[in-house]
C-alpha positions in Angstrom: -23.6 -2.9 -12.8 -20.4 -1.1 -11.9 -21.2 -0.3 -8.6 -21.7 -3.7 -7.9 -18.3 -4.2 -8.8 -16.9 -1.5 -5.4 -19.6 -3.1 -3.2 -18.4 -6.3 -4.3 -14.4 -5.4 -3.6 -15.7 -4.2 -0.1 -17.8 -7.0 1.1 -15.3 -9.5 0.0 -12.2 -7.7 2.1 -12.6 -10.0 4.6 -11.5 -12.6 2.4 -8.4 -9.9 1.3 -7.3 -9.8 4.7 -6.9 -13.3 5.3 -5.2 -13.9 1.8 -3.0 -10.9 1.8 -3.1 -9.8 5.5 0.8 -11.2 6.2 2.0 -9.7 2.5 0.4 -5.9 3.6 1.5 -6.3 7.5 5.3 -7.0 5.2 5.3 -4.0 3.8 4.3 -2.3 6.5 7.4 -3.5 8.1 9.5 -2.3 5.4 8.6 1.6 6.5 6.1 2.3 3.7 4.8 5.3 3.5 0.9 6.1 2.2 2.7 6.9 -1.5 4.5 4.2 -1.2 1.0 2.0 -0.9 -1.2 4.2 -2.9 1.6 2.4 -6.0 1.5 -0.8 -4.6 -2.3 -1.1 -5.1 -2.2 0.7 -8.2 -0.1 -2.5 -9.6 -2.6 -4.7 -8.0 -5.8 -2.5 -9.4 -4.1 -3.1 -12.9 -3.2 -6.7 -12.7 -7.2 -6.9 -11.9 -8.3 -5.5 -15.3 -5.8 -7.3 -17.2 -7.5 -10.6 -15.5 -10.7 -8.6 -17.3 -9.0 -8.2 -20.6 -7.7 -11.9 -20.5 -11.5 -13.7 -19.6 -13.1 -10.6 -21.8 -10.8 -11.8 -25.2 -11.7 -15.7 -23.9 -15.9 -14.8 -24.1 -15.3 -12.1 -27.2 -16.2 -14.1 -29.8 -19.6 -15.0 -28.2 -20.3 -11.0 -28.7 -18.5 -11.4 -32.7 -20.8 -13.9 -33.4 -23.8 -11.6 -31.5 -24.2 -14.7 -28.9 -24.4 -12.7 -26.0 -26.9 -14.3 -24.4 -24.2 -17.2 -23.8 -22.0 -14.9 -22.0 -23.9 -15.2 -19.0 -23.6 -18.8 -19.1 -19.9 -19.6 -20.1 -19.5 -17.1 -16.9 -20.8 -19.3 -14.7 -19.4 -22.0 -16.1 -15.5 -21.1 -15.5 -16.8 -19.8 -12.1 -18.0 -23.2 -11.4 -14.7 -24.8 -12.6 -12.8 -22.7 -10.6 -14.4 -23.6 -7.4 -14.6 -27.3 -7.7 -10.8 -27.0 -8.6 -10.8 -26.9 -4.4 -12.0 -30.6 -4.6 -9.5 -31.5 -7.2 -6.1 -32.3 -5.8 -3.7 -32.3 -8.6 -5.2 -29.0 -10.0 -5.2 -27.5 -6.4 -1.2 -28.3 -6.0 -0.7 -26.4 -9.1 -2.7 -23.0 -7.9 -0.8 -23.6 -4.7 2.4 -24.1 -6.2 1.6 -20.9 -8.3 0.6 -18.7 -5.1 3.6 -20.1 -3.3 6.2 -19.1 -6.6 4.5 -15.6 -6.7 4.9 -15.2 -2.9 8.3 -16.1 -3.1 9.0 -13.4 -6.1 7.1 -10.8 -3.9 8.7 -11.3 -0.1 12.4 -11.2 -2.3 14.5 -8.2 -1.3 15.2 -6.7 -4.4 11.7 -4.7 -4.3 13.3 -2.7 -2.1 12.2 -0.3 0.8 10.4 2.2 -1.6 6.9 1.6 -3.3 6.8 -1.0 -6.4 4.1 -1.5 -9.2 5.6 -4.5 -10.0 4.7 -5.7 -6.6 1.7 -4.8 -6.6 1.1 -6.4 -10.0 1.7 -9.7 -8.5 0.1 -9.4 -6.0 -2.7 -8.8 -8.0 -2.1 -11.9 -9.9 -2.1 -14.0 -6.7 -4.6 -17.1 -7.6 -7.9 -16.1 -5.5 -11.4 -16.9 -6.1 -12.9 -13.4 -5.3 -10.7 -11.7 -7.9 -10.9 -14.3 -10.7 -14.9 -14.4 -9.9 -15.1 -10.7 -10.5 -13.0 -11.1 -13.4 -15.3 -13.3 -14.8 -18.2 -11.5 -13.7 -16.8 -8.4 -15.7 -17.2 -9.8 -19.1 -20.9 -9.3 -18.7 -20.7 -5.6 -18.7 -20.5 -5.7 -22.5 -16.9 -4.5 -23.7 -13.5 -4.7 -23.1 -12.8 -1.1 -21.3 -16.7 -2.0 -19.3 -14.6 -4.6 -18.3 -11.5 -3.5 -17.0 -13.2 -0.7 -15.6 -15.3 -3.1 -13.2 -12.2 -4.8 -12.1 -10.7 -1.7 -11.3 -13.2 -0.5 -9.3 -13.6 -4.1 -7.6 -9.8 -3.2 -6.3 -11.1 0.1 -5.1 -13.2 -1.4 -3.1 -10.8 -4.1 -1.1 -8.3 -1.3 -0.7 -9.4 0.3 3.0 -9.3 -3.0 4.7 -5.8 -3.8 3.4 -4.9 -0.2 4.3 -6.2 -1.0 7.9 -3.9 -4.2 8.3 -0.9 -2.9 7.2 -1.1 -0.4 9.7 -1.7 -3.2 12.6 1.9 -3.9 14.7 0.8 -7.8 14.2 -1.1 -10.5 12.5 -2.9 -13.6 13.5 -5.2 -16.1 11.5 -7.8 -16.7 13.5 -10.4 -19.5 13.0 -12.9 -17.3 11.8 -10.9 -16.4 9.1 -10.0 -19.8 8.0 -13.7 -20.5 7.9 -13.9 -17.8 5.7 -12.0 -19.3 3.4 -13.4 -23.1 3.8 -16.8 -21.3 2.6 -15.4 -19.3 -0.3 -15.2 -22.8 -2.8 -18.4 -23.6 -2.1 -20.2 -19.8 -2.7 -18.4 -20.1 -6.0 -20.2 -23.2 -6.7 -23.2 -21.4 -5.6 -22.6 -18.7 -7.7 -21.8 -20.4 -11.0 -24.7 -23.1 -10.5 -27.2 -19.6 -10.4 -25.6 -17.9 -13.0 -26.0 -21.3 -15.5 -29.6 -21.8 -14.5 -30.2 -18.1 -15.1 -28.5 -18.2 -18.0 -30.2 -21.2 -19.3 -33.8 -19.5 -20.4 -35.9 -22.0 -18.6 -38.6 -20.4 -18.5 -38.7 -19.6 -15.0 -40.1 -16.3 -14.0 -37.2 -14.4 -12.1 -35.1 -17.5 -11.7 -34.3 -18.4 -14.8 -36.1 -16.1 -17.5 -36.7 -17.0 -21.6 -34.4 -15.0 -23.7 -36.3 -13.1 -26.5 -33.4 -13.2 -29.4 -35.0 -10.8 -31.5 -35.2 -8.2 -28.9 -32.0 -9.3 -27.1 -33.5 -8.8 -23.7 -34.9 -11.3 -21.1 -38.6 -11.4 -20.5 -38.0 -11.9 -16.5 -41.9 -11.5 -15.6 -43.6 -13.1 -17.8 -43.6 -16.8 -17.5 
């Protein structure tokens, strides 16, 4: 499951640049250099696993009371959640009132010309739908340092294209970007819907599998 978690990183850059693209073509105005960077990401890649540590401890006691076949399925609940929160107003003020406090905190002057993990850590924290899915989607790798590893390596993987940007001399949001992010909400949906009804041992072969307890495995070909 972990390399899922770098292919993951990569194939959602796209959604990176558009959130982040203006914040990395910042510091690239600030005269960064590729140290300078390499610590801004590693604040970000460890504001990832401690989203990990903080949905791991909210699912932990599902694997204290040896339910983890409900893991799967409280996953794809707060996925769900978090993409309908896009059709909610009042809670979608408060994640933009969030994003815009943290962006505030990061464009402020006091971080300086020089590389800052603390930065990077906010950053990191920014409210996003990729990197709180994969933070949810970490808790099923079985323990808390499984976890935090994924995340990590989920970071990895949506470095190069925020390397790329903040190299570019300018940045535009074009409307394929913005559709981009139109489309994210509703993937999530997607996603959490799946992972409930896979979750949910139905019974259905491949889709939605029976859960054999006393093995702790699920039977996915045999209906």
């Amino acid at each position: 499951m972990m390399w899922s978690a770098f292919i993951l990183g990569l194939l959602g850059s796209l959604h990176c640049a558009a959130m982040c693209g203006p914040l990395m073509l910042g510091l690239g105005n600030r005269n960064y250099n590729w140290f300078s960077f390499a610590v801004h990401h590693l604040g970000r890649w460890l504001a990832y696993a401690g989203l990990a540590a903080l949905f791991y401890l909210l699912v932990s006691p599902l694997y204290v009371f040896e339910l983890q076949q409900y893991v799967a399925l409280v996953s794809g609940i707060l996925i769900l959640l978090y993409g309908l929160k896009s059709y909610i107003p009042p809670v979608e003020r408060i994640f933009r009132k969030l994003t815009e406090y943290l962006s505030n905190q990061m464009s402020s002057n006091t971080w300086g010309r020089t590389g800052n993990i603390g930065l990077g850590f906010l950053n990191g924290l920014l409210p996003c739908g990729l990197s709180f899915s994969a933070a949810i989607l970490s808790v099923n790798t079985g323990n808390l340092t499984n976890a935090m590893t994924y995340m990590i390596l989920f970071g990895i993987g949506t470095t190069p294209v925020l390397l790329i940007i903040s190299s570019l001399p300018s940045w535009g949001r074009a409307n394929w970007v913005q559709k981009v992010n139109s489309w994210l909400p509703r993937m999530m949906i997607l996603a959490g819907f799946l992972l409930i009804i896979r979750s949910a041992g139905l019974g259905i072969p491949y889709l939605s599998p029976d859960y054999n307890a006393e093995e702790e495995k699920m039977e996915c070909c045999e209906p």
